[in-house]
N, C-alpha and C positions, 0 to 999 in steps of 0.2 A: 470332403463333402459327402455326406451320405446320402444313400438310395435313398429310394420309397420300398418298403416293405414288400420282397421277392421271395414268396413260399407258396408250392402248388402251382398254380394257377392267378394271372393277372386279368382285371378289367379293362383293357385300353381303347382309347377312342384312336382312330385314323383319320387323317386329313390328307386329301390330296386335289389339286387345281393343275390337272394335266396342259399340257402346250397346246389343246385344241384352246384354252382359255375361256372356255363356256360357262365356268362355274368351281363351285366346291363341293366332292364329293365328302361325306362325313360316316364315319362308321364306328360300330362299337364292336367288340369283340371280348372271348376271354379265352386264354391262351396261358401254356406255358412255354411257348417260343419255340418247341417242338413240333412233336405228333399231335397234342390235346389243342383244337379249336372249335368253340362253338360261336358263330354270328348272333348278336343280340340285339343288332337295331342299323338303320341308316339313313341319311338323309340326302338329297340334293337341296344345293343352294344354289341356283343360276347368278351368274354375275348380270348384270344390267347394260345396255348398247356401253354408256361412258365407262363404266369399270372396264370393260374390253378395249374401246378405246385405249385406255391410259394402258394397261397394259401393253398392247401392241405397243404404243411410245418408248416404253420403257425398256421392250424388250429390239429395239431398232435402235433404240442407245447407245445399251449391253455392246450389241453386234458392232459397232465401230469404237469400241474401245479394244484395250491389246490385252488388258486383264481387268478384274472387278476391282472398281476404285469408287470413292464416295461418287454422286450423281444426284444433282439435287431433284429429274424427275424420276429418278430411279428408287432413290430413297422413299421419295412422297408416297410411291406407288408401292413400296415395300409395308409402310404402316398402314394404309390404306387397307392391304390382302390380309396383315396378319387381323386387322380389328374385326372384320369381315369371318376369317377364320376362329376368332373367338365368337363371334357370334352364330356361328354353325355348331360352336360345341353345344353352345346356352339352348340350342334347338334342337339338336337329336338328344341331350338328355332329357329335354321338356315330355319329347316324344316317348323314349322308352322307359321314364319314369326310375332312374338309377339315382341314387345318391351322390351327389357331388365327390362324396368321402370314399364311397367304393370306387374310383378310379384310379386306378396306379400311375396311370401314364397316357399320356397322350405323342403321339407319334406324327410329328408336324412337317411333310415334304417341302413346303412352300413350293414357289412358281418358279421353273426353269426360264431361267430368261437367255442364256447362252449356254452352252455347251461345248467344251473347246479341248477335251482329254489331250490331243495330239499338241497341245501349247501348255498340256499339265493343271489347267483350271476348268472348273465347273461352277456353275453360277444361281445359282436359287434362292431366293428373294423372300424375305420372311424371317419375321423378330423374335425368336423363340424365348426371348428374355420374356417380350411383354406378352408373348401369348402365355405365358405362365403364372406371371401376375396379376391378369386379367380373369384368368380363369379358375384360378386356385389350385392350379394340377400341375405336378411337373411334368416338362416338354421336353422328349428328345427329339432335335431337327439338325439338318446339317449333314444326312447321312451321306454325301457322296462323298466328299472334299479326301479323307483316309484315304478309301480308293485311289482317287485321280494321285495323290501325291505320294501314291506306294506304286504307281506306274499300272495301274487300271485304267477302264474304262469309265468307272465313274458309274456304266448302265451296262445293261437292265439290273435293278436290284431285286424286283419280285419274284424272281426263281424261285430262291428260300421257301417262298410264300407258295407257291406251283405246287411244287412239290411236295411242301405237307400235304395240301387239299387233294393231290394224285392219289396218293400213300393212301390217305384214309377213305377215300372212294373205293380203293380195291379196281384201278381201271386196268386193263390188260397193256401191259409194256411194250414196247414204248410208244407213247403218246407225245403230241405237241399240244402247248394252250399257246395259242396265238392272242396278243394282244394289240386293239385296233384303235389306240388313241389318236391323238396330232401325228407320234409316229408309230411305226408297229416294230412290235418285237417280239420272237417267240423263244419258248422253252420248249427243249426237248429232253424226256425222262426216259432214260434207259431202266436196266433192271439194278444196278450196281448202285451204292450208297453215293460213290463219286459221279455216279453216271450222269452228270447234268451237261446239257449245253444252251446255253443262252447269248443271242444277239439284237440287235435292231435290223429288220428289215426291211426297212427302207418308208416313205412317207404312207401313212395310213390313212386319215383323215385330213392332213394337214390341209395337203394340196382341193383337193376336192372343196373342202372350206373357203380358202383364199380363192377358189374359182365362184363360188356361189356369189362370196360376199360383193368380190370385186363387178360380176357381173348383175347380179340378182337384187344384191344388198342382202341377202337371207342369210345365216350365220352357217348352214350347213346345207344337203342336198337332202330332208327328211326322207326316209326309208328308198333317198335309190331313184325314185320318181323321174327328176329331172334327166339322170344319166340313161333310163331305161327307155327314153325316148331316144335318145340318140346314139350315133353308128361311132363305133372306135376307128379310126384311123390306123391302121395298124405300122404305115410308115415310120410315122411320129413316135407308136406305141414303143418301134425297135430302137428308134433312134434314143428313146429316154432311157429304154432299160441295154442300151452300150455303153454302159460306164464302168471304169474299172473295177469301182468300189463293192458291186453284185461280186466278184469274184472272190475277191479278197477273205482270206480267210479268218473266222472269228477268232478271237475277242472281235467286237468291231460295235462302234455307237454311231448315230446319228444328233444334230442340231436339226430342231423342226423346221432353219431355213437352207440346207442345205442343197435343197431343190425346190425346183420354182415352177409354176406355170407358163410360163416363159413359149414353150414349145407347140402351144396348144392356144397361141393369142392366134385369132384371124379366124378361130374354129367357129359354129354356133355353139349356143351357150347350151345346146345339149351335146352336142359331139361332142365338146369339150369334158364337160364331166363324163361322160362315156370312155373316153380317152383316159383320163386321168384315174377314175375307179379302174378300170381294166390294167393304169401301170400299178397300183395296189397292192392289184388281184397275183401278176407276173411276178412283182417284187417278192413275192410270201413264194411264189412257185420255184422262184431262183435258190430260195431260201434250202430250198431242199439239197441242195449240190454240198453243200457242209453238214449234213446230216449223218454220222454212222449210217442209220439204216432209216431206209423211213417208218413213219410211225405208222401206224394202227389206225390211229382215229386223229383228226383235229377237233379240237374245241376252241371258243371265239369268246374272247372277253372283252370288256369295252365297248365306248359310244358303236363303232363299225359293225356291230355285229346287227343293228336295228337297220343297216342297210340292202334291201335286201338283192338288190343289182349284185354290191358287190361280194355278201353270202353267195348270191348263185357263181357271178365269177370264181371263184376260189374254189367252189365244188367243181365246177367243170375243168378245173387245173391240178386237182389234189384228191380228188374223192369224197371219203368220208365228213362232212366239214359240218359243224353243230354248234349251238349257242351250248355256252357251258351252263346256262339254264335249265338245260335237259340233267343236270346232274344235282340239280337242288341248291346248287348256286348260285346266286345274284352279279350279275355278270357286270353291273355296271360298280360295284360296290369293291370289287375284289382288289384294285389298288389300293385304297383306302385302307383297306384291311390289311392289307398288305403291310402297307407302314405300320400300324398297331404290333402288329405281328413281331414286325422289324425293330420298332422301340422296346417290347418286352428281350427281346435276342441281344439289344446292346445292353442293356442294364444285366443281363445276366452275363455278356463277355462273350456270347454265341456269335459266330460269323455268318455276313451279312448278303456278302461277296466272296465267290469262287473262282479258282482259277478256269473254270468253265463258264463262268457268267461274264466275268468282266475283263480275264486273264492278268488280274494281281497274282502274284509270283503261288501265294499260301492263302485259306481260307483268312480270311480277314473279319472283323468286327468293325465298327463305322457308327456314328452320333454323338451328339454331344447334349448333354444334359443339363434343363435350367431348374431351377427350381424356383416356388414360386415366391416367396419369401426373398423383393430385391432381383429378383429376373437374373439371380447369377447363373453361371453356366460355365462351364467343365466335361471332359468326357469321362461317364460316367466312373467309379472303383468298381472296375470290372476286375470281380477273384477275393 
């Protein structure tokens, strides 16, 4: 099966609907999977109370099953995201006014609904067949499964993507860009071309989320508010962050339910967030203990960084700590882009995954390529 046309420089859109489950971010980009990125445009799509709903269903499924097997709410809830996802494309091209025909590729994450590296599977939900023949663009999606089944992690994959953006900012070495989805995870960039190290550190947004909605019904704690009333417990705070897993040295991924609120029932419903942003904040400070050196400066990507409870938390643990905003980057966009970035790097045979990012043995390549003509799909002729 042949490519789409890979010379110079690619126009790719990115998709991505992280495990906070709030929506779909959409982004355009043009790259050549390298050093060369310019951002051209982006969108949010909010999903709607029932889409989240169904999602959570789908994704409490996943979680009691032993691997990914048909599911008839899981499947429902798979065509449902990818129609949704084709219609985020039809909207940021509406917006940035690009040609259909100038797009090379679209790079389609789909929704993490499990996470299970340590059982060899990883699980993301999204029809890359039909998102290609719906939208007239080939799709590579599917990027983690390579990983997981070359004895990776499966996560974080947006280093690649860090790390160009570090490169060509010219920031003083080494730096971390922390990222503060459902979960967080950060990169750190030394001076060295291998110099990368990337993990999950622990719940970001997740919990804080699952505390509003369950107590509040609100989908999140906007800018911090709710938590900035209330006193952290700090009993409780040590009791969550004594678990072995802080120690454990990376590779190392996170499932958005592998921690719960649980510890923090009986609290008010502001101590409670206060508690829970502050384990966060401790989680990213732990983080530091597997770092060669520490970095320079942090920068903050993601929903989390609009919080601003838990920005001060993390400055008062880490120091320097700033929205990657400040650097002319759209901070809510940068996963998205991310995958764009990541689908032009499989169609050319580029590695995706590091043995610093995910600890796969060799730098790796990862996606799989549909095309739009019949939704078939192959990984890419990479070479």
């Amino acid at each position: 099966m042949g490519n789409p046309t890979i010379a110079g420089t690619t126009i790719a859109v990115g998709l991505m609907s992280g495990t906070s489950a709030d929506g779909i971010d959409a982004a355009l980009i043009e790259t050549d999977g390298e050093g060369a990125v310019t951002p051209l445009g982006y969108i949010e799509q909010p999903y709607t109370d029932e889409t989240r709903a169904r999602i959570r269903a789908a994704t409490h499924a996943a979680l009691a099953l032993e691997q990914p097997q048909p599911h008839a709410v899981i499947d429902a809830v798979a065509q449902e995201l990818t129609l949704l996802h084709a219609e985020a494309v039809e909207a940021l091209l509406a917006k940035v006014d690009v040609p259909r025909d100038a797009i090379g590729v679209i790079g389609f994450h789909g929704q993490t609904i499990a996470h299970r590296p340590d059982q060899g599977w990883t699980w993301q939900i999204g029809d890359g067949g039909l998102l290609a023949a719906k939208t007239g663009i080939p799709v590579v999606h599917d990027f983690r499964t390579a990983d997981v089944a070359a004895g990776g992690q499966g996560a974080p994959l947006i280093p690649v993507y860090h790390r160009a953006l570090v490169l060509a900012a010219g920031l003083p070495l080494p730096v971390a860009i922390l990222n503060l989805g459902g979960v967080g995870n950060v990169t750190w960039i030394g001076e060295g071309e291998a110099d990368m190290l990337a993990f999950d550190t622990g719940p970001a947004n997740g919990l804080i989320d699952d505390w509003m909605l369950a107590h509040l019904g609100h989908v999140m704690d906007a800018g911090g508010t709710t938590a900035a009333r209330g006193r952290v417990h700090e009993d409780i705070l040590a009791a969550m962050c004594d678990k072995p897993w802080f120690n454990l040295a990376p590779p190392k991924s996170l499932d958005r339910h592998d921690f719960s609120t649980a510890p923090c029932e009986g609290l008010s419903v502001e101590d409670g967030a206060a508690t829970l942003t502050a384990f966060t904040a401790e989680t990213v400070r732990l983080a530091l203990q597997h770092m060669p050196v520490p970095p320079r400066q942090w920068f903050v990507a993601g929903g989390g960084r609009h919080n601003a409870t838990l920005m001060r938390m993390l400055a008062e643990r880490l120091g320097d700590v700033r929205s990657v905003d400040v650097l002319g980057w759209n901070g809510d966009a940068v996963e998205a882009e991310g995958f764009a970035y990541m689908a032009v790097r499989s169609l050319r045979g580029l590695p995706i995954s590091f043995p610093g990012t995910t600890g796969v043995a060799t730098p790796l390549t990862g996606g799989v390529l549909c095309q739009p003509a019949g939704g078939l799909c192959a990984k890419p002729d990479q070479g």
